[in-house]
C-alpha positions in Angstrom: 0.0 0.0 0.0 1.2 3.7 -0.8 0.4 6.4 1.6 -0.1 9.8 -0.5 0.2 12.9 1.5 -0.4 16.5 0.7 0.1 19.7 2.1 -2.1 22.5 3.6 -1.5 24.8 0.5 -3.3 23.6 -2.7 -0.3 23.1 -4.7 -0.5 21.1 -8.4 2.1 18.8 -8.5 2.9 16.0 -11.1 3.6 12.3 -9.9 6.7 10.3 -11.0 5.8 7.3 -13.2 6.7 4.6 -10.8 7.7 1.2 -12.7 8.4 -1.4 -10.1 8.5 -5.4 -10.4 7.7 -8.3 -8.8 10.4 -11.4 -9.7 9.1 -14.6 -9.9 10.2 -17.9 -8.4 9.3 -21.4 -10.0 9.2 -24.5 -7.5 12.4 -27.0 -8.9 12.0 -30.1 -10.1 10.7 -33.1 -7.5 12.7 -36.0 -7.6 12.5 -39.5 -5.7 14.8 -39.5 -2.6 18.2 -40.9 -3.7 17.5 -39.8 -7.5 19.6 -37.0 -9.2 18.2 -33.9 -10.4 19.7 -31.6 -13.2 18.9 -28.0 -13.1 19.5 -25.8 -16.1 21.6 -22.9 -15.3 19.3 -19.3 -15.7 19.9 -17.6 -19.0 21.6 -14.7 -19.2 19.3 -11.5 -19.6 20.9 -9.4 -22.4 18.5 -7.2 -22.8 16.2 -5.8 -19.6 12.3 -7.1 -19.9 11.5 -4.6 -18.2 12.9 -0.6 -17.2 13.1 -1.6 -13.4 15.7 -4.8 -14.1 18.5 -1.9 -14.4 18.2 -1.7 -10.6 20.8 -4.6 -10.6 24.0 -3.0 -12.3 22.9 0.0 -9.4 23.8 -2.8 -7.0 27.2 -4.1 -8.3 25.8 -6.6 -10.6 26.0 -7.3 -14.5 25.0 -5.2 -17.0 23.2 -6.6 -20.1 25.5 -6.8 -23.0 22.7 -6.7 -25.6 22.3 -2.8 -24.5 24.6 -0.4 -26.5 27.9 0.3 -25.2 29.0 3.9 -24.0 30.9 6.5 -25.9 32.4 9.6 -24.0 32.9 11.0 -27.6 31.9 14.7 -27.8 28.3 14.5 -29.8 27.9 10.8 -29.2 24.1 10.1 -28.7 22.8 9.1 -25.6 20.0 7.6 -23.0 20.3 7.9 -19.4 18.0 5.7 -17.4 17.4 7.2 -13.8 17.1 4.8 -10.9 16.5 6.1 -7.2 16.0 3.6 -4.0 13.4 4.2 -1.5 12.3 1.5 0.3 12.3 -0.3 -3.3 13.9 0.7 -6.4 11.7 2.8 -9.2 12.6 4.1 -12.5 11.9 7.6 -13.0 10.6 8.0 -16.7 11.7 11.7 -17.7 10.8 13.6 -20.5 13.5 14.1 -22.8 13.5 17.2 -23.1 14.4 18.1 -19.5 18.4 19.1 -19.1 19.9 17.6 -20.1 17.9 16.2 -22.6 19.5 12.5 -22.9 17.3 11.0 -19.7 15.2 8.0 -20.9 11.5 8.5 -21.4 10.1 5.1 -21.2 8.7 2.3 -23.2 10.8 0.4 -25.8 13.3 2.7 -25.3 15.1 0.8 -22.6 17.0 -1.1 -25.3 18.9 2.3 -26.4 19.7 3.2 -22.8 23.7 3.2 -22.4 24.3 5.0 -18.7 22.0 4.2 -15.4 21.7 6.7 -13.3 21.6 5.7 -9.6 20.6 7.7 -6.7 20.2 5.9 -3.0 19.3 7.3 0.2 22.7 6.6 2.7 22.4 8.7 5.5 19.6 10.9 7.2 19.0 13.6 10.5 16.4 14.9 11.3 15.8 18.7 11.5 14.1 21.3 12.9 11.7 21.4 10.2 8.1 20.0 9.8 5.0 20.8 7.5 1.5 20.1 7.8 0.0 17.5 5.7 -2.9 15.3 5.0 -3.7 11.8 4.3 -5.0 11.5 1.0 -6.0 7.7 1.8 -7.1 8.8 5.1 -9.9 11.2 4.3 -7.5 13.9 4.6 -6.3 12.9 8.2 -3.7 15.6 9.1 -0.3 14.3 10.0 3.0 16.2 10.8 5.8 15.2 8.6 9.2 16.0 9.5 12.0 16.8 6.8 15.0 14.8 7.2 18.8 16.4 5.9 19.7 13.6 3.8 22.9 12.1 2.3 22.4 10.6 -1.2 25.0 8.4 -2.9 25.0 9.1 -6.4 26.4 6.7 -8.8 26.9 6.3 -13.1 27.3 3.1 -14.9 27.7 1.9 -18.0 24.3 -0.2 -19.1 26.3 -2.6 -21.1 29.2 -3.9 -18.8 28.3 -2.0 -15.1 31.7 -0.4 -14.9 31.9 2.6 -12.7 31.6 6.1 -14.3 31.3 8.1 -11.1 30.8 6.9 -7.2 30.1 10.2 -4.9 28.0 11.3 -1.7 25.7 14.6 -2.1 23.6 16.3 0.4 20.5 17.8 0.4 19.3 20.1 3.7 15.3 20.9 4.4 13.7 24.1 2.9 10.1 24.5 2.2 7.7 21.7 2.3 7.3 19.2 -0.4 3.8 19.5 -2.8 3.5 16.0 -2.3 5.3 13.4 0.2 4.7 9.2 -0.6 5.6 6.1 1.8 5.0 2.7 1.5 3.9 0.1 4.2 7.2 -0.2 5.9 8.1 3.2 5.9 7.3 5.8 8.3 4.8 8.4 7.0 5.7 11.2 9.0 9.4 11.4 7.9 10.6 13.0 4.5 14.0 12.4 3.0 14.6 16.1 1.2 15.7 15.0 -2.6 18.3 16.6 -5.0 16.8 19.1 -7.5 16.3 18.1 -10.8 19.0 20.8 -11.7 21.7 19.4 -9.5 21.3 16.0 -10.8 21.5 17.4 -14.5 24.8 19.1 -13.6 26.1 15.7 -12.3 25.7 14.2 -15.4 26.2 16.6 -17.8 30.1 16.0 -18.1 29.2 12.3 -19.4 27.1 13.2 -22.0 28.8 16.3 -24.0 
């Protein structure tokens, strides 16, 4: 379940596409007691089924060789798929237009995505901050929601082989209270992790794709 909450002020504000996953598990093969089983190895994924399967070269796994390979030639074309981690790991499907202008859009374009772009939350305080919000699930129950300072480790990798491009911490410190604040079951509603701008992100990656 997601928890939606929205502040006093009647502020429009657009929701991220969320694409999340749920993997699979088939039961083995059942075999006699004393009998040998063989079990096929998995097949290598070369190309991601779907947007969210890029999560894994965010966490030091494979790439997908079937994706194309990254040029830091100046001019070289590019797609930049934008992974962040909050509780579970979404794809945010940009338009391409925003700076700058290379971030994947969604769809079939996955297969022309060269970089993921991974942000995850590391570190967080708590400050003196708070902003009154309601429950949109709740009938508009009001709840208090803290803003948390909040470290963010910011990584870019290569779709094709997950080799590093960049490894780095950023910081982000509370200001004025979000449009919108979601949680999910586990989480706890009344704490917000303040994100990077859109702008600061752009100017991380910007260098890579020239």
């Amino acid at each position: 379940m997601i928890v939606q909450l929205r502040n006093g002020a009647a502020v429009a504000a657009s929701l991220l596409a969320l694409s999340t996953t749920a993997c699979g598990l088939s039961d083995g093969p059942v075999a006699d007691a004393g009998s040998e089983v063989s079990v096929s190895p998995t097949p290598e994924l070369t190309l991601p089924p779907e947007p969210v399967r890029l999560r894994r070269v965010c966490i030091d796994e494979p790439g997908f060789r079937g994706l194309p390979a990254y040029s830091a030639a100046k001019g070289a074309k590019h797609s930049v798929a934008y992974l962040y981690y909050d509780s579970i790991w979404h794809v945010q499907e940009s338009p391409p237009s925003d700076p700058p202008n290379v971030w994947y859009a969604g769809g079939d374009d996955v297969n022309n995505v060269d970089l993921v772009f991974c942000r995850e939350r590391v570190a967080a305080t708590a400050s003196a901050e708070t902003c009154a919000m309601n429950d949109s699930f709740e009938d508009g129950a009001p709840v208090t929601v803290v803003l948390y300072d909040t470290t963010w480790r910011i990584q870019i990798l290569e779709s094709r082989t997950g080799k590093s491009l960049l490894d780095r911490r950023m910081s982000t410190k509370a200001g004025e209270c979000p449009a919108t604040h979601l949680s999910y079951d586990e989480d706890d509603r009344t704490k917000h992790y303040v994100e990077p701008t859109d702008e600061a992100l752009a100017a991380i990656l910007t260098p890579f794709v020239r």
